[in-house]
Structure formats: C-alpha cells, structure tokens
N, CA and C atoms of all chains as a GROMACS GRO file, in nm:
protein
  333
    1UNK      N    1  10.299  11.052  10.387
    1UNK     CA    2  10.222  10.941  10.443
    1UNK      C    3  10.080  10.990  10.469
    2UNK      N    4   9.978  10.922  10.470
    2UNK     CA    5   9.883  10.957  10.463
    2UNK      C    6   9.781  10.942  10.594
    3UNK      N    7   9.701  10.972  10.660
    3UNK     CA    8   9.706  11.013  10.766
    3UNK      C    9   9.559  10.936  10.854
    4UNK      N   10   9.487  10.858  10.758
    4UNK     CA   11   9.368  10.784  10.785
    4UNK      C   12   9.386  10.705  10.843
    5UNK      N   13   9.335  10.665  10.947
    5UNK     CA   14   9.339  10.576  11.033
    5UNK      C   15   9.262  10.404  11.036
    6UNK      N   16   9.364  10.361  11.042
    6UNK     CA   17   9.298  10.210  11.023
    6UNK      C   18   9.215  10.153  11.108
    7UNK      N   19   9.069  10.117  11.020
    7UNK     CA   20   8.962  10.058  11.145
    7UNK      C   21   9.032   9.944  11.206
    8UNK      N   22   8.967   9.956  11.341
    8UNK     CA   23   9.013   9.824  11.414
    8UNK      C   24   8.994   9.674  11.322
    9UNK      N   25   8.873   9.693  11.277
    9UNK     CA   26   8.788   9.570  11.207
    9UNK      C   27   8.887   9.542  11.060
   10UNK      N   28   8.990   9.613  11.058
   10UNK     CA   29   9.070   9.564  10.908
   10UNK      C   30   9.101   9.437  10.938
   11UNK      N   31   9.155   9.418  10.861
   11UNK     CA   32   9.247   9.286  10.876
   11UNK      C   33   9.387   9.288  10.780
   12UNK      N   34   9.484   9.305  10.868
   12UNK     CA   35   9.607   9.359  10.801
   12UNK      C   36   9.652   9.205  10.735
   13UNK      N   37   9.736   9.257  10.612
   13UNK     CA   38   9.789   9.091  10.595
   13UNK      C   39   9.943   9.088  10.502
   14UNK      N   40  10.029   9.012  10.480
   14UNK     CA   41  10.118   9.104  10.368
   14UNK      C   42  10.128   8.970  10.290
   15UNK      N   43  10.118   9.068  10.172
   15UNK     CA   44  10.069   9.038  10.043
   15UNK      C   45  10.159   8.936   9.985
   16UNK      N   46  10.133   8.881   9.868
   16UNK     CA   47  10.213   8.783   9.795
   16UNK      C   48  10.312   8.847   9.759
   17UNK      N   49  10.418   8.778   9.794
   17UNK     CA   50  10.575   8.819   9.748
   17UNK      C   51  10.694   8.893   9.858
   18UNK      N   52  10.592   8.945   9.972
   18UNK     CA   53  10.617   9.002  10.050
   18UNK      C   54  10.628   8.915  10.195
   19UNK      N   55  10.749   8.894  10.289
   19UNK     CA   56  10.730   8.836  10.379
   19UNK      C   57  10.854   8.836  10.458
   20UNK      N   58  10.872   8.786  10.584
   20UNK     CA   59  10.951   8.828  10.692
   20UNK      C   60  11.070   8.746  10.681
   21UNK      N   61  11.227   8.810  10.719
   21UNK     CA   62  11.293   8.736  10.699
   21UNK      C   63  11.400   8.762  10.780
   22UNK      N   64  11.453   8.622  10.861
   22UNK     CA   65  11.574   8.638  10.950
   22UNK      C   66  11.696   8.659  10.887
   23UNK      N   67  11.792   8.710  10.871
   23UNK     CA   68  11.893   8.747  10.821
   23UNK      C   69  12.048   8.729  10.921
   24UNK      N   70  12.022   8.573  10.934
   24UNK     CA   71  12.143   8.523  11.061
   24UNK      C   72  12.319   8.589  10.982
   25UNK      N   73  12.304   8.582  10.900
   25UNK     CA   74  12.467   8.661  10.840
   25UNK      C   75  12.487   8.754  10.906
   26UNK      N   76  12.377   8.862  10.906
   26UNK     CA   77  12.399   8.988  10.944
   26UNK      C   78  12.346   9.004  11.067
   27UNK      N   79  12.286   8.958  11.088
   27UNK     CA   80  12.199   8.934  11.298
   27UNK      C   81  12.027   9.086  11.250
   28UNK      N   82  12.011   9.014  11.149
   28UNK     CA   83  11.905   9.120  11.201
   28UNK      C   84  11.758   9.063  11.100
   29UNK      N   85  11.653   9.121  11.132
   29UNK     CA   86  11.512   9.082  11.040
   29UNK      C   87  11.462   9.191  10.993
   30UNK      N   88  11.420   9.147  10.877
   30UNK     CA   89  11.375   9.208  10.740
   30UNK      C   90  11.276   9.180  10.700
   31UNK      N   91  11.172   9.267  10.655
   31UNK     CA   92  11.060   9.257  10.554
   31UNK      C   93  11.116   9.266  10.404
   32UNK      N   94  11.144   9.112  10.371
   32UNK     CA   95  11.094   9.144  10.219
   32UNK      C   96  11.034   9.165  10.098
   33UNK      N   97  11.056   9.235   9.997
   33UNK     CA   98  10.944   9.290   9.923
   33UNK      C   99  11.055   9.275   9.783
   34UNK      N  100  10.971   9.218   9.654
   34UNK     CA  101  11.057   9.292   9.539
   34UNK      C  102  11.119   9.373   9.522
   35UNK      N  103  11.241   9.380   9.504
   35UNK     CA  104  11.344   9.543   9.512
   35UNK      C  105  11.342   9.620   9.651
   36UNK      N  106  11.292   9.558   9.734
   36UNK     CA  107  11.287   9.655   9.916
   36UNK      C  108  11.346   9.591  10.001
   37UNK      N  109  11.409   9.640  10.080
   37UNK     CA  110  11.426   9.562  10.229
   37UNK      C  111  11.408   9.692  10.278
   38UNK      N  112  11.329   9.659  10.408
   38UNK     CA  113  11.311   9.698  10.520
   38UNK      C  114  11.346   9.643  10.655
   39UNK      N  115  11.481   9.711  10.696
   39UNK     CA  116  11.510   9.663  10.844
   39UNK      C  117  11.432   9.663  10.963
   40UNK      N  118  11.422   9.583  11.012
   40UNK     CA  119  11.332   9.561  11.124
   40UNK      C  120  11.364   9.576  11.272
   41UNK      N  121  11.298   9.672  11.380
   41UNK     CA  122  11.339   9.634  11.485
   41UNK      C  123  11.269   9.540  11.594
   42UNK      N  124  11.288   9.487  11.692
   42UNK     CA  125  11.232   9.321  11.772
   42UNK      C  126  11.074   9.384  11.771
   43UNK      N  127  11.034   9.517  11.773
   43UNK     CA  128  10.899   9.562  11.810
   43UNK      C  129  10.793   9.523  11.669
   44UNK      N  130  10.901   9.563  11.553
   44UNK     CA  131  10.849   9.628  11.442
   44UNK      C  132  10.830   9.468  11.394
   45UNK      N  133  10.919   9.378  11.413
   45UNK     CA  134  10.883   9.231  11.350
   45UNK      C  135  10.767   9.175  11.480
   46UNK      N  136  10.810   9.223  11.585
   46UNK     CA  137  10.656   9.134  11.631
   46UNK      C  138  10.534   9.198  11.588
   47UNK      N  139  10.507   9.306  11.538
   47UNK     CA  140  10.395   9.352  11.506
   47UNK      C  141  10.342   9.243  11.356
   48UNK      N  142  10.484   9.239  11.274
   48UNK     CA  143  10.439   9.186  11.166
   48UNK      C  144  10.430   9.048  11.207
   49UNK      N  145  10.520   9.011  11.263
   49UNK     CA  146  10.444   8.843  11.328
   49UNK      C  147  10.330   8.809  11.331
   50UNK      N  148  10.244   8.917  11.396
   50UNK     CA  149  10.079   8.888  11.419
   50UNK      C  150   9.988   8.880  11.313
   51UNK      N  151  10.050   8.961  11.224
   51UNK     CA  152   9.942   8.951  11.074
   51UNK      C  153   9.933   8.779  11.015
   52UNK      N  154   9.818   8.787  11.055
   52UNK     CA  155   9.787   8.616  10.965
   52UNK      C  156   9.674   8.640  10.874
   53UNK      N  157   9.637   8.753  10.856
   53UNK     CA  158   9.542   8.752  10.776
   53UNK      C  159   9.390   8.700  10.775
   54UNK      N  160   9.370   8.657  10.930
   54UNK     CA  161   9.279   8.635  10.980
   54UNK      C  162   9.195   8.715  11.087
   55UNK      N  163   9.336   8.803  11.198
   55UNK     CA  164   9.314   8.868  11.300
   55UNK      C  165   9.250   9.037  11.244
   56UNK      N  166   9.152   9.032  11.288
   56UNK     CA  167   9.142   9.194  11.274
   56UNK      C  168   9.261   9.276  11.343
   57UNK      N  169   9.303   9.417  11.301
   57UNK     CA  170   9.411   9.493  11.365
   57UNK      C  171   9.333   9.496  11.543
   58UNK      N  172   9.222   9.495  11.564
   58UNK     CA  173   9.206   9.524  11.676
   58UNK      C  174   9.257   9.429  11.762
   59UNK      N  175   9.246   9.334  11.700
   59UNK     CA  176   9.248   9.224  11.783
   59UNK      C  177   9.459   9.173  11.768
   60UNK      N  178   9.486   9.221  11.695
   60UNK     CA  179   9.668   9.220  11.716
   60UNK      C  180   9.710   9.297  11.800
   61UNK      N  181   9.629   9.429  11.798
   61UNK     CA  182   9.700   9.503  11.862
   61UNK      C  183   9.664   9.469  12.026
   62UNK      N  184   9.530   9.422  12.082
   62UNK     CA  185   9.512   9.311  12.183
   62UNK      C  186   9.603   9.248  12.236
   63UNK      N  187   9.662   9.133  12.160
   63UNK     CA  188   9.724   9.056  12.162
   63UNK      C  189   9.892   9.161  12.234
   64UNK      N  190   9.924   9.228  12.132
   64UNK     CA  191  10.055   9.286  12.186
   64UNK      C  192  10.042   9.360  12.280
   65UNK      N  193   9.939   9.400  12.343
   65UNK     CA  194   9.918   9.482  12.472
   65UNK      C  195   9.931   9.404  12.595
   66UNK      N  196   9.900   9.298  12.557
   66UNK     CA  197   9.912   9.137  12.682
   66UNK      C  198  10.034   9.144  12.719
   67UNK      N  199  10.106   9.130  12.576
   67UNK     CA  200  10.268   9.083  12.531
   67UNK      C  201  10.351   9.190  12.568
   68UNK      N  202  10.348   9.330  12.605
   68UNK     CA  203  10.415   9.451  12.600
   68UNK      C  204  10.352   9.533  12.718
   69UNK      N  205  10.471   9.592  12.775
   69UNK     CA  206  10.454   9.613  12.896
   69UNK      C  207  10.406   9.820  12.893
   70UNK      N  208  10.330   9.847  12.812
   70UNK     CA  209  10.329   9.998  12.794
   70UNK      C  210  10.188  10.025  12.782
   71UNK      N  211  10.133  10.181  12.771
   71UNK     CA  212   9.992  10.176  12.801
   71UNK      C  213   9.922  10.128  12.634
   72UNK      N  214   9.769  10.101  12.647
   72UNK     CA  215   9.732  10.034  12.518
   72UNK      C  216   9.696  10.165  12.420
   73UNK      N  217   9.735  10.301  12.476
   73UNK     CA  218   9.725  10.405  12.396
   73UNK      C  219   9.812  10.402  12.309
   74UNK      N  220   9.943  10.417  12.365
   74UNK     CA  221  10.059  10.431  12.283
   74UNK      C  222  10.114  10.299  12.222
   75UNK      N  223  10.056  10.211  12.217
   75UNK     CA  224  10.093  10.021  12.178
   75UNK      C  225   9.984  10.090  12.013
   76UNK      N  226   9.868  10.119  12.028
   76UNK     CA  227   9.758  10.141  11.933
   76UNK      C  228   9.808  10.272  11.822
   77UNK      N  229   9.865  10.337  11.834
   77UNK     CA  230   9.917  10.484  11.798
   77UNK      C  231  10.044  10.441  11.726
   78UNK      N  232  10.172  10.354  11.805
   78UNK     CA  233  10.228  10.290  11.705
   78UNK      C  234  10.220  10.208  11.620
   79UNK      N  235  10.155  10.135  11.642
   79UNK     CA  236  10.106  10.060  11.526
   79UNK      C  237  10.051  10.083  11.432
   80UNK      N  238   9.911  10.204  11.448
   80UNK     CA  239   9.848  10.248  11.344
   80UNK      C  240   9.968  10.309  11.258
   81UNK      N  241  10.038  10.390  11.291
   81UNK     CA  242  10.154  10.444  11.229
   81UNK      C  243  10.248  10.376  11.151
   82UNK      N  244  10.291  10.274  11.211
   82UNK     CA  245  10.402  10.132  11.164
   82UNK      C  246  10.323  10.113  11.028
   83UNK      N  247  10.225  10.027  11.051
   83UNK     CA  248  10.131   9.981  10.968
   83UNK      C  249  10.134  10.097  10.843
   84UNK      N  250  10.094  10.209  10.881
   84UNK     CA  251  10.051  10.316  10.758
   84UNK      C  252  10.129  10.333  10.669
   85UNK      N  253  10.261  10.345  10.736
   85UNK     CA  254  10.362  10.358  10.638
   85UNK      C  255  10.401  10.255  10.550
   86UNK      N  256  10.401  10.119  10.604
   86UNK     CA  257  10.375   9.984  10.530
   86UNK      C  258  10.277   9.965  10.432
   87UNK      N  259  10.164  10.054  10.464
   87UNK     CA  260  10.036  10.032  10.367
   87UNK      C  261  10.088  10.126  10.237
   88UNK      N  262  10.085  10.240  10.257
   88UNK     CA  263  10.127  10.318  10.166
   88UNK      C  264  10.264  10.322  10.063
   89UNK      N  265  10.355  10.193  10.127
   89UNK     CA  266  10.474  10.147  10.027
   89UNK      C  267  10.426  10.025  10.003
   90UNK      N  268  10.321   9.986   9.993
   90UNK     CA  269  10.229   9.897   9.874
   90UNK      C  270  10.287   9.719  10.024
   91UNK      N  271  10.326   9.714  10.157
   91UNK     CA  272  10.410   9.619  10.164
   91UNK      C  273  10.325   9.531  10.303
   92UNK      N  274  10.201   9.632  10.321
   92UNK     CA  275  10.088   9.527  10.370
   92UNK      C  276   9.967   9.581  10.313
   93UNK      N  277   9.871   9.502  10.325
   93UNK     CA  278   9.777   9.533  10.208
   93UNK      C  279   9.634   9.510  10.332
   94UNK      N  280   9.519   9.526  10.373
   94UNK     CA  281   9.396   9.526  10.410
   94UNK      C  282   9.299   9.449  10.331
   95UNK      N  283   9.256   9.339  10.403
   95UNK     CA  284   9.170   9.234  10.390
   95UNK      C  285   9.032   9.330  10.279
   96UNK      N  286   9.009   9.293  10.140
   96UNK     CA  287   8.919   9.335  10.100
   96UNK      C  288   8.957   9.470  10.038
   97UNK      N  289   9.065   9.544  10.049
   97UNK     CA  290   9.160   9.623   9.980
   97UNK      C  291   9.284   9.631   9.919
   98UNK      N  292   9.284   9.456   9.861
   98UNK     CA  293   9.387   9.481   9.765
   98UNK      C  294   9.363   9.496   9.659
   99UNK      N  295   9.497   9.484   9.576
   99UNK     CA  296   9.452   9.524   9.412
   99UNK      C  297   9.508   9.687   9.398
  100UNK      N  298  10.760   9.248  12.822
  100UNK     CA  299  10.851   9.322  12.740
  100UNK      C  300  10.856   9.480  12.749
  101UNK      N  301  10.965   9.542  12.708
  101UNK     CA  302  10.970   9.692  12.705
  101UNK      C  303  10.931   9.740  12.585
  102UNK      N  304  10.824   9.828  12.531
  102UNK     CA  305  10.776   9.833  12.409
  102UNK      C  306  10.872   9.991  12.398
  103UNK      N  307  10.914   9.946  12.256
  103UNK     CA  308  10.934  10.069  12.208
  103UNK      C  309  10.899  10.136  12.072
  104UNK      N  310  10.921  10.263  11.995
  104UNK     CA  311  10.830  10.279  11.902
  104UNK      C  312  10.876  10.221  11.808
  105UNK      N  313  10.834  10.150  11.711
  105UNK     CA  314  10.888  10.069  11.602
  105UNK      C  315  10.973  10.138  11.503
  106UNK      N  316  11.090  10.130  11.427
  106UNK     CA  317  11.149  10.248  11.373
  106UNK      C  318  11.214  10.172  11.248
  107UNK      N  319  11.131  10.127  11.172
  107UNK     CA  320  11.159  10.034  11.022
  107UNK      C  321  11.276  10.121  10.881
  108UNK      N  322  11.345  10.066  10.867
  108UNK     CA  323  11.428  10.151  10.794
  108UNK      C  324  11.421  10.023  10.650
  109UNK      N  325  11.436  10.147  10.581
  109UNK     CA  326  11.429  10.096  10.463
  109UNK      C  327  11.612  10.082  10.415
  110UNK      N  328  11.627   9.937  10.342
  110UNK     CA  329  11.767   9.950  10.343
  110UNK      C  330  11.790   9.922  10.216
  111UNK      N  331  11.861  10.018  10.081
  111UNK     CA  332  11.915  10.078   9.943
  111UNK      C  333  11.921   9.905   9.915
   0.00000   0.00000   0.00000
C-alpha cells in the first residue's frame, strides 16, 4: 500500500461500477466492484456513505467527527488509511484523478 | 457513536 497521504481538498468518490451494497441474506454490507467484494464494517460503510463526490475528504471526515464519538486525530488517520487501501485496489477513485 | 478502526475484508 502506498503511503501518500490524501489532501484534505480531494474529493473522494467511487467510481462507475462500483457501489455499496446491503446484503439482507447474509446481514452484512459490501462494497461492490467487478469480480470484488469487500466486507464492510458499520464504521467502514459510514465512511463510504459520505462520498458523494462533491464533499472534499476534509470535509467527510468533519462530518464523521460530529457523528463519532473519538478524537479527530485518530477519526483522520483512519480514514486516510481506509481510503488508501480502497484507492490503490482501483475501488475509489479522487475527483480529477481518474482514468 | 463508538468509532472503531475500519477493518474491510476482502471476500474470494
């Protein structure tokens, strides 16, 4: 994984084909992607909840600091992380860096 | 809410 850190000013978004999914059979939510699932936990789907593709990351991660009861260090640190690993399996993409 | 670290698993 790669280790650069996402400006606040991105704007995270997930890409065509890619998108969130409740999975009532099995009780749980998923990011799907062509050929991927990624299980989700209640933290990891509200993060992706927030991507509209409008919000800069700074301003999501804002938002979940309201929403979440922990300091905005470690709310900012996971996410950059969550996110990275998402970026780098092609399964959210940065406003002005796709392709 | 209780935040915890997000822990996404990829599933085969």
């Amino acid at each position: 994984m790669s280790a650069d850190r996402i400006s606040g000013a991105a704007v995270p978004y997930l890409p065509r084909g890619v998108r969130l999914h409740d999975d009532r059979v099995r009780g749980i939510r998923v990011l799907l992607a062509p050929e991927r699932v990624i299980q989700l936990d209640p933290v990891g789907h509200a993060i992706l909840s927030e991507l509209d593709g409008r919000r800069s990351l700074a301003e999501v991660i804002e938002t979940l600091c309201t929403r979440y009861d922990a300091p905005a260090e470690q709310i900012e640190g996971d996410v950059q992380e969550f996110l990275r690993g998402l970026i780098d399996r092609r399964m959210v993409f940065l406003e002005g860096e796709a392709a | 809410m209780a935040w915890t670290k997000p822990a996404p698993r990829e599933i085969a």
